[in-house]
C-alpha positions in Angstrom: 21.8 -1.2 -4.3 20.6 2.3 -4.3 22.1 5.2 -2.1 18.9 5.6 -0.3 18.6 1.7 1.5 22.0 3.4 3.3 22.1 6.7 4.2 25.4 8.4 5.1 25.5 9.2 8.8 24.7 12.5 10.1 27.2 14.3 12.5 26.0 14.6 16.3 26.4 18.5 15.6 23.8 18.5 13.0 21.4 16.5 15.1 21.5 19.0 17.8 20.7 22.0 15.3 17.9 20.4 14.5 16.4 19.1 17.5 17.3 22.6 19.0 15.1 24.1 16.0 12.0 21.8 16.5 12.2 22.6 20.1 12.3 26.3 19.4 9.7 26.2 16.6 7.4 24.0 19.2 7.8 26.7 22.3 6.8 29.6 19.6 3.9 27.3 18.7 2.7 27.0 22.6 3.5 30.6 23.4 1.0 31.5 20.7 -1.1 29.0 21.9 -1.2 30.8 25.0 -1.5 34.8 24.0 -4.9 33.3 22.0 -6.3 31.7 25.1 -5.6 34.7 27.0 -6.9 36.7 24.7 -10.1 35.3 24.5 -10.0 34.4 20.3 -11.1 31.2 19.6 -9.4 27.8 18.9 -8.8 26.9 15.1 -9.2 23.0 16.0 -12.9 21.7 15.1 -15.3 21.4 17.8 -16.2 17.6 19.1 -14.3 14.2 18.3 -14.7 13.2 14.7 -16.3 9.9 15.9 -19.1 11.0 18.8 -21.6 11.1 16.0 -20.8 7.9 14.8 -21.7 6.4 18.6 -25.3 4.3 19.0 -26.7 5.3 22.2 -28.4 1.6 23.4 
């Protein structure tokens, strides 16, 4: 059997760290979100859904 079927468990501690770091990494991501908005620049996501041009009109 290889190592990676069973990982060794991690340590609550180190679970925290990281979920504390996504969580800060995500608020820095909305903040900027916001100051952009505010700011009037423009969104870097493309502009319709991917799949409205695919749509038959009947």
């Amino acid at each position: 059997m290889s190592d990676k079927a069973n990982p060794p468990k991690k340590s609550g501690g180190e679970r925290k760290d990281r979920l504390a770091e996504a969580l800060r990494a995500n608020l820095q991501k909305r903040k900027a979100q916001a100051r952009s908005r505010r700011a009037g620049d423009a969104d870097k996501r493309p502009e319709g859904l991917s799949s409205a041009g695919k749509m038959q009109k009947k």
